[in-house]
N, CA, C and O atoms as CSV, one atom per row, in Angstrom:
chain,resi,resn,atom,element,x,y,z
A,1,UNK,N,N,-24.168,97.462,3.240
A,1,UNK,CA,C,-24.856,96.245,3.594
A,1,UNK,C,C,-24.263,95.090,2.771
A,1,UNK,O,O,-24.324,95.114,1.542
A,2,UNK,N,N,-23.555,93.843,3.605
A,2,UNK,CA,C,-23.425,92.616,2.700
A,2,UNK,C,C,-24.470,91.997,2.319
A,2,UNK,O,O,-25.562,91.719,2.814
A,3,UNK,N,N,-23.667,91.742,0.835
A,3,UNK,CA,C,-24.644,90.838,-0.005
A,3,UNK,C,C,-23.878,89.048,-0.402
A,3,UNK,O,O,-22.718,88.805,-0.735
A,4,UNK,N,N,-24.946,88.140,-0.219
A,4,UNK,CA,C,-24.587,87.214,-0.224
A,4,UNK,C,C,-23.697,86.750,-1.429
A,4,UNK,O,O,-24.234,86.960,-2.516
A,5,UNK,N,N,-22.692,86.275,-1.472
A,5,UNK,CA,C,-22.021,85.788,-3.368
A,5,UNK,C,C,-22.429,84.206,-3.910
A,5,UNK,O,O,-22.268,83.732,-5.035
A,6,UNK,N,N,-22.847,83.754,-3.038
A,6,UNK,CA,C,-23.606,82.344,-3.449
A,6,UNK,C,C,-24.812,82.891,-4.243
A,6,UNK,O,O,-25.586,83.842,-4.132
A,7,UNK,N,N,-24.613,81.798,-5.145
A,7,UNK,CA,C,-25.769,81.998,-6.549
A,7,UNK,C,C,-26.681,81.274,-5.620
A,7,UNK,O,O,-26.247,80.652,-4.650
A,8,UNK,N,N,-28.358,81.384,-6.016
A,8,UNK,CA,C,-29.164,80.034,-5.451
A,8,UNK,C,C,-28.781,78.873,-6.213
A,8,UNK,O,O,-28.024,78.636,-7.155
A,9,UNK,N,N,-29.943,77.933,-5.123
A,9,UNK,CA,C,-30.246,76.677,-5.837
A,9,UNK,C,C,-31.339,76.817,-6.674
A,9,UNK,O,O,-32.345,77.461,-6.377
A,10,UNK,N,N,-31.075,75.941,-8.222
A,10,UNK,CA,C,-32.505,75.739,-8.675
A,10,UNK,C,C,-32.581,74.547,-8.864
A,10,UNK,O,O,-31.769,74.022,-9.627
A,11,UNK,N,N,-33.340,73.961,-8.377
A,11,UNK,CA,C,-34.911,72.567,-8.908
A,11,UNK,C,C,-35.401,72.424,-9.490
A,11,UNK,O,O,-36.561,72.756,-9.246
A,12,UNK,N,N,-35.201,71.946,-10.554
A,12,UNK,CA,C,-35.853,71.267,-11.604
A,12,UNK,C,C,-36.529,70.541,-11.829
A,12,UNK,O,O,-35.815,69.553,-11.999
A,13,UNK,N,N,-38.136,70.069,-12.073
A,13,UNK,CA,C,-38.485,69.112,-11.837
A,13,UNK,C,C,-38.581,68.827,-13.742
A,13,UNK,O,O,-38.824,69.631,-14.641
A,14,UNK,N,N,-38.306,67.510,-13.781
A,14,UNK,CA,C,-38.156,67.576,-15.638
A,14,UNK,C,C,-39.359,65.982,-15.715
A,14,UNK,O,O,-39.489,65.017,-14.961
A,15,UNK,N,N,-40.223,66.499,-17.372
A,15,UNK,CA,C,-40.960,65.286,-17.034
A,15,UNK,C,C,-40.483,65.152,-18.658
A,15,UNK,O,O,-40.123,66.066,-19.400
A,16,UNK,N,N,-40.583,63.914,-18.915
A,16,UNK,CA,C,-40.348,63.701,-20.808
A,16,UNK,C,C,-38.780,64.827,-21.048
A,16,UNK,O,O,-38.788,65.617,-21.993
A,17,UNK,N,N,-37.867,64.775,-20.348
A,17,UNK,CA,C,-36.672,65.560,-20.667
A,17,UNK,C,C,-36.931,67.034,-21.104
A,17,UNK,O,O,-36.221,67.752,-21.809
A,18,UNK,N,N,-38.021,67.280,-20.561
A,18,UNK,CA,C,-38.359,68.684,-20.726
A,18,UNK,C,C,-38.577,69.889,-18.882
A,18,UNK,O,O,-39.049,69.463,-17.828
A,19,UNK,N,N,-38.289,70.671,-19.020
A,19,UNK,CA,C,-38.499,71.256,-17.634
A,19,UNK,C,C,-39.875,71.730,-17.803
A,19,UNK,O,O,-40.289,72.358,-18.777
A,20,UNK,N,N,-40.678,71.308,-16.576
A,20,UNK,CA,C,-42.286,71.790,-15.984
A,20,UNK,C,C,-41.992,72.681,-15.432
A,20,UNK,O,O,-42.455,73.749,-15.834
A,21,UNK,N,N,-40.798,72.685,-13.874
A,21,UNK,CA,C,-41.477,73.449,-13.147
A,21,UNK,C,C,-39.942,74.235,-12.537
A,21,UNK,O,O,-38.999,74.094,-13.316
A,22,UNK,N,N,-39.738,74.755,-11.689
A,22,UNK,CA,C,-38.574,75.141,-10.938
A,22,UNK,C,C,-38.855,75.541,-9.476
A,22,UNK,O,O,-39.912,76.065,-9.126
A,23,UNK,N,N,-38.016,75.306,-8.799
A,23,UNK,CA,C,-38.362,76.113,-7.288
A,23,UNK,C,C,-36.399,77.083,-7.268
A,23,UNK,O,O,-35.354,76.784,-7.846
A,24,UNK,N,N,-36.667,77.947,-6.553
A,24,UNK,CA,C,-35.224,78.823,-6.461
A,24,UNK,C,C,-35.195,78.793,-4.880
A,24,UNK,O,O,-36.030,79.361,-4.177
A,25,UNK,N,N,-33.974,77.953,-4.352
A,25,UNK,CA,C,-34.057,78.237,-2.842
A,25,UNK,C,C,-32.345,78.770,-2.577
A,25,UNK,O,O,-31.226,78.331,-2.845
A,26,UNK,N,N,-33.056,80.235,-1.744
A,26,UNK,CA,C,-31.661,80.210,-1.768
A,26,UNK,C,C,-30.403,79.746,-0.699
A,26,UNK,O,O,-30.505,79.361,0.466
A,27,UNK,N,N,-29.203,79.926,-1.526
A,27,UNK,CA,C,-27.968,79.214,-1.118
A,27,UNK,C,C,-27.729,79.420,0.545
A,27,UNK,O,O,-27.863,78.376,1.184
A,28,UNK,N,N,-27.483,80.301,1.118
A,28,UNK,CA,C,-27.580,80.830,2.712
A,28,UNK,C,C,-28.814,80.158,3.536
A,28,UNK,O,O,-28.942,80.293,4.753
A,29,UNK,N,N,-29.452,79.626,2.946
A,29,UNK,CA,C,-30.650,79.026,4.106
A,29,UNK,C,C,-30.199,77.825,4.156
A,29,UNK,O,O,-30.450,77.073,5.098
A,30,UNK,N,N,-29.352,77.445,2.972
A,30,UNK,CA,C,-29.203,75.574,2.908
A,30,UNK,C,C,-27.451,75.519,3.583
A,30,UNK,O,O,-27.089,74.777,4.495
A,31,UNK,N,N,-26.992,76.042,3.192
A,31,UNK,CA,C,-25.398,76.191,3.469
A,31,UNK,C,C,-25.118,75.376,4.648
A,31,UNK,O,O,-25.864,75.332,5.626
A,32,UNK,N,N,-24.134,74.797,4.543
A,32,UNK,CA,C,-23.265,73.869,5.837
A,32,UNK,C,C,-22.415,74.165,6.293
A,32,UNK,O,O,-21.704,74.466,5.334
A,33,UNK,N,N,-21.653,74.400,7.481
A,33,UNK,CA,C,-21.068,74.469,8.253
A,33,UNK,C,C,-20.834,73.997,9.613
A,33,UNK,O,O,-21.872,73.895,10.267
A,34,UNK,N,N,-19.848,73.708,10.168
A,34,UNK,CA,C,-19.580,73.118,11.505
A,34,UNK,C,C,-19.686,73.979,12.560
A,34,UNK,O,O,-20.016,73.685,13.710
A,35,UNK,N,N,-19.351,75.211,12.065
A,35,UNK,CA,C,-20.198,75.726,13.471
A,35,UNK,C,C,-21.578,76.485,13.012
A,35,UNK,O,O,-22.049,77.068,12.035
A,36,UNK,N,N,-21.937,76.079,14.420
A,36,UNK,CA,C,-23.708,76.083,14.272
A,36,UNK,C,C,-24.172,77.713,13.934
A,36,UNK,O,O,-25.209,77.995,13.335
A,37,UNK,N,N,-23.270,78.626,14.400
A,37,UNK,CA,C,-23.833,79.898,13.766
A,37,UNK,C,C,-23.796,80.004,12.330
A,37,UNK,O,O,-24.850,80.463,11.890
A,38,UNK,N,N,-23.288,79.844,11.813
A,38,UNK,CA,C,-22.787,79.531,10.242
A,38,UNK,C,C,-23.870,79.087,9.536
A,38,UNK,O,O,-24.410,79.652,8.585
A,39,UNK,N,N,-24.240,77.764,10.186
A,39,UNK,CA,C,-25.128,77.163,9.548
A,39,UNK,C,C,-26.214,78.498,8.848
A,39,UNK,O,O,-26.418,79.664,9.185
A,40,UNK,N,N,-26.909,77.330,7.364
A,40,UNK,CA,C,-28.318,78.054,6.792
A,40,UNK,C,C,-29.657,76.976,7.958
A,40,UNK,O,O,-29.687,75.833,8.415
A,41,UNK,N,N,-30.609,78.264,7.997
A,41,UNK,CA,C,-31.869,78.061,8.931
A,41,UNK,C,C,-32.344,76.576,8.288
A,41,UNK,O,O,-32.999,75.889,9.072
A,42,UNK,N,N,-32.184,76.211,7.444
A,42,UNK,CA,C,-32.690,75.312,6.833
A,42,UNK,C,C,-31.415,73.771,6.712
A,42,UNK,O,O,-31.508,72.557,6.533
A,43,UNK,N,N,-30.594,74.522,6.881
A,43,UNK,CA,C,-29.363,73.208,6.842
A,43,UNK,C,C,-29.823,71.613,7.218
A,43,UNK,O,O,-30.239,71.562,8.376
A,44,UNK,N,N,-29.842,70.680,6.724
A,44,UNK,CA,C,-30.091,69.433,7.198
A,44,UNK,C,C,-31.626,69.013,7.154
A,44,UNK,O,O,-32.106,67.925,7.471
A,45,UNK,N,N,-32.149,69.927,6.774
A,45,UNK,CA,C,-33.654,69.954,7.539
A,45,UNK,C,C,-34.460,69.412,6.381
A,45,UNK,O,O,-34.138,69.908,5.301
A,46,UNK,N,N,-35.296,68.639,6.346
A,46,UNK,CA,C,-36.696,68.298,5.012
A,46,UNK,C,C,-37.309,69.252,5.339
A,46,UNK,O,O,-37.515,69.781,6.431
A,47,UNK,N,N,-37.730,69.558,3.922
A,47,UNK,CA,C,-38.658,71.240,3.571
A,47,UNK,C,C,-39.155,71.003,2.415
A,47,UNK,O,O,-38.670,70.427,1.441
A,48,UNK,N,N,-40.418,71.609,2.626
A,48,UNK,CA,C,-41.335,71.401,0.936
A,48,UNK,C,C,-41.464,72.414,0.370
A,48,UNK,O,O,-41.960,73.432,0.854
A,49,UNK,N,N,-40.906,72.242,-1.073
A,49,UNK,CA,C,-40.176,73.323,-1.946
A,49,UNK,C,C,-41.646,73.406,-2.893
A,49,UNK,O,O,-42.012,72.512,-3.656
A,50,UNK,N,N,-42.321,74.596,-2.664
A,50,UNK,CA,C,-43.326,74.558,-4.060
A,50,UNK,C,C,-42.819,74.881,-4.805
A,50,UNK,O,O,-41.803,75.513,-4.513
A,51,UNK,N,N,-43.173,74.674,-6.397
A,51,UNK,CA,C,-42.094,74.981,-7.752
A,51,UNK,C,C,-43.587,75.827,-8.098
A,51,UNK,O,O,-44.696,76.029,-7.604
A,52,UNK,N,N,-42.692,76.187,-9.415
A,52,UNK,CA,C,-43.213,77.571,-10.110
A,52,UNK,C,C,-43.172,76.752,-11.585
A,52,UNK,O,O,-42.278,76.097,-12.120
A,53,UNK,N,N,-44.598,77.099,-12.014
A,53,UNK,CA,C,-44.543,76.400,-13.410
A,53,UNK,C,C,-44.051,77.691,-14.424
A,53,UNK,O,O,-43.899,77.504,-15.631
């Protein structure tokens, strides 16, 4: 079974130069490409990321 080699994304939300919170989304849902199979389900798209304190 393939496994993806893209690390995720992490989100940081930082308040006073300190990190609160994080969200981990991963890399294959966001990914770009020109052809549309390629694409991540999420490519282009606004999405609300809950973070993790």
């Amino acid at each position: 079974q393939p496994q993806c080699t893209l690390p995720d994304v992490l989100i940081w939300m930082l308040s006073n130069n300190r990190r609160v919170a994080y969200a981990r989304v991963p890399a294959q849902n966001i990914l770009y490409s020109v052809v549309e199979e390629e694409k991540g389900k999420d490519c282009a798209k606004i999405q609300t990321v809950f973070m993790k304190v």
